[in-house]
C-alpha positions in Angstrom: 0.0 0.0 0.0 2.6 1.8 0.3 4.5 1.7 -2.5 1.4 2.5 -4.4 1.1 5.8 -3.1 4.8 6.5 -2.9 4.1 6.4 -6.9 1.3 8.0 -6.3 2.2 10.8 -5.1 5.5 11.1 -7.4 3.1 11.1 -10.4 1.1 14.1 -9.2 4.1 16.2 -7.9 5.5 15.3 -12.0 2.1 16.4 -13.2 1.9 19.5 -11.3 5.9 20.5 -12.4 5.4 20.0 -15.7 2.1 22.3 -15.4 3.7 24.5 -14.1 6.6 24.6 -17.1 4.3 25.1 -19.4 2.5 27.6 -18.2 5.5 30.3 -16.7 6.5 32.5 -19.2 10.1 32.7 -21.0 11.2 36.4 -21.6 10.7 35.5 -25.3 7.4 35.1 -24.3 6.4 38.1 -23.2 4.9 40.9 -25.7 6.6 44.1 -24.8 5.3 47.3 -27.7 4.4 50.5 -27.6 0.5 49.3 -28.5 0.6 47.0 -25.5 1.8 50.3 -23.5 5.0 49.3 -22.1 7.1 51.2 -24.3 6.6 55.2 -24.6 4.6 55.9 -27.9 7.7 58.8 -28.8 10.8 56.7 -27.8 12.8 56.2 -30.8 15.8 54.1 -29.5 18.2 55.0 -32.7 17.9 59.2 -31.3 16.9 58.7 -27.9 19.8 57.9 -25.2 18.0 55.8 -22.9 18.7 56.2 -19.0 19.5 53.5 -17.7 19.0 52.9 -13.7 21.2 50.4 -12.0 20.1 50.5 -8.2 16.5 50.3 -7.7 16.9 46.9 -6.7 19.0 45.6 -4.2 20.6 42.3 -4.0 23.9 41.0 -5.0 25.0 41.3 -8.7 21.7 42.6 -9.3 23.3 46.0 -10.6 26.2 44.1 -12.9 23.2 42.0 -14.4 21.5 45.3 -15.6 24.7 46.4 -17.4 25.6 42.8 -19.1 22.1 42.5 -20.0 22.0 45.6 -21.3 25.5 45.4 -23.6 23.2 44.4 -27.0 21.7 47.1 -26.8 22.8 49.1 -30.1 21.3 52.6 -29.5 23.1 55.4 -27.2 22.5 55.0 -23.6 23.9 55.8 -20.0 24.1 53.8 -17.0 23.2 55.9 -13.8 22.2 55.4 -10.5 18.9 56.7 -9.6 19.8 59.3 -7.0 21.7 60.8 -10.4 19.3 61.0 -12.7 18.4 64.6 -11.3 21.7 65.8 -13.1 20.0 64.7 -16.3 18.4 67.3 -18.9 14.9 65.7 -19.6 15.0 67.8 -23.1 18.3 65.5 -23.5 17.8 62.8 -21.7 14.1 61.9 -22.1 14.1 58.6 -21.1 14.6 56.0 -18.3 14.4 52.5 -17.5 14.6 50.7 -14.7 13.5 47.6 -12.6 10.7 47.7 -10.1 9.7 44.4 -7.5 6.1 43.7 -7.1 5.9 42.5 -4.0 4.1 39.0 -3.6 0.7 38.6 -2.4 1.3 35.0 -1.4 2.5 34.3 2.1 4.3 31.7 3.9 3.6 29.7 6.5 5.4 32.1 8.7 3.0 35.6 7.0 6.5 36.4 5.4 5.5 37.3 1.4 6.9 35.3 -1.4 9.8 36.3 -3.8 7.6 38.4 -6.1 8.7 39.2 -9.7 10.0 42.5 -11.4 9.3 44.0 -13.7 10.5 46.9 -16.1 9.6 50.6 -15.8 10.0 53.1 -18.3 9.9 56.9 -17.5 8.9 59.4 -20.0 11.0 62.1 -18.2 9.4 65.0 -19.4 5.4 64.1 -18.9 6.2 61.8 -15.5 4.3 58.9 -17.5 5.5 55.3 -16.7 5.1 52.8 -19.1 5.9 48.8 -17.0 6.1 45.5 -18.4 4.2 42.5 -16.4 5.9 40.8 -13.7 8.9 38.3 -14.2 11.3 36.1 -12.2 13.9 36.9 -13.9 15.3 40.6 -14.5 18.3 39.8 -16.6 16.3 37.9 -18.9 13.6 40.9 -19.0 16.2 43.7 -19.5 18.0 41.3 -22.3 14.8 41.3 -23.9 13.7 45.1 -23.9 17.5 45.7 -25.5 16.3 42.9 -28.5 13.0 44.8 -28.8 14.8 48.1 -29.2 17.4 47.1 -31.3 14.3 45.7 -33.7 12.4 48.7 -33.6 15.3 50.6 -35.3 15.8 48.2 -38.0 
C-alpha cells in the first residue's frame, strides 16, 4: 500500500511540475510594444539615449546583471544610478528604464511574502508617464529582452 502511493504521489508532484513549465513564461514570451503600453509611444531608441538605472533593486549582482544584460543594446544610452538622474536634462535625456519588484501577495507559513517578480519601468522624463512590463522572475532575462525589442524597432 505503500509503494502505491509512494508512486502515487510522485506522479502528481510530475504532473503539477510540468504544469507549471508550461505555463510560466520565458522572456521570449512576453509581448513588450508600444500598443501593449509598455514602451513610450515617442521613444525612438536610434535618437533617444535611454537612461539607464542600475540601483532600484537591491541584492547582489543585481546592478552588474542590468549592465551585461544591457551590452546588445545598439542605441546610445547611459548607465546611472537613480539618486543621479536629477543631473539629467529631460530635453536630452528623455528617457529611463529601470526595474521595479512587485511584491508577492502570497505568504508563507510564517506571513513572510513570497519572492515576487520585477518588472520593467519606463519613464517618460518629461510628462512623469510610466510605461511597466508584467511581472517576471527573472530581471536579466527581462532587460535582455527590452534591448532585442529596441534594437528591432530601429531596424
Amino acid at each position: 500500500m505503500q509503494s502505491i502511493f509512494k508512486h502515487l504521489s510522485s506522479a502528481l508532484v510530475i504532473i503539477v511540475f510540468f504544469a507549471l513549465a508550461l505555463a510560466s513564461a520565458t522572456a521570449k514570451d512576453i509581448d513588450v510594444s508600444k500598443q501593449t503600453g509598455q514602451i513610450p509611444p515617442d521613444f525612438q531608441p536610434g535618437k533617444d539615449t535611454l537612461l539607464v538605472v542600475t540601483n532600484t533593486l537591491f541584492g547582489i549582482g543585481v546592478s552588474s546583471t542590468i549592465r551585461s544584460s544591457i551590452k546588445g543594446y545598439k542605441g546610445p544610452y547611459l548607465l546611472v544610478k537613480y539618486e543621479d538622474l536629477k543631473n539629467y536634462d529631460t530635453s536630452t535625456y528623455r528617457y529611463s528604464i529601470f526595474l521595479s519588484h512587485n511584491p508577492s501577495l502570497n505568504l508563507d507559513e510564517k506571513g513572510r511574502p513570497g519572492p515576487g517578480s520585477v518588472s520593467i519601468v519606463m519613464e517618460d522624463r518629461q510628462s512623469k508617464s510610466y510605461y511597466r512590463s508584467r511581472g517576471f522572475h527573472n530581471h536579466g532575462s527581462l532587460m535582455r529582452r527590452y534591448a532585442e525589442i529596441f534594437n528591432g524597432m530601429m531596424e
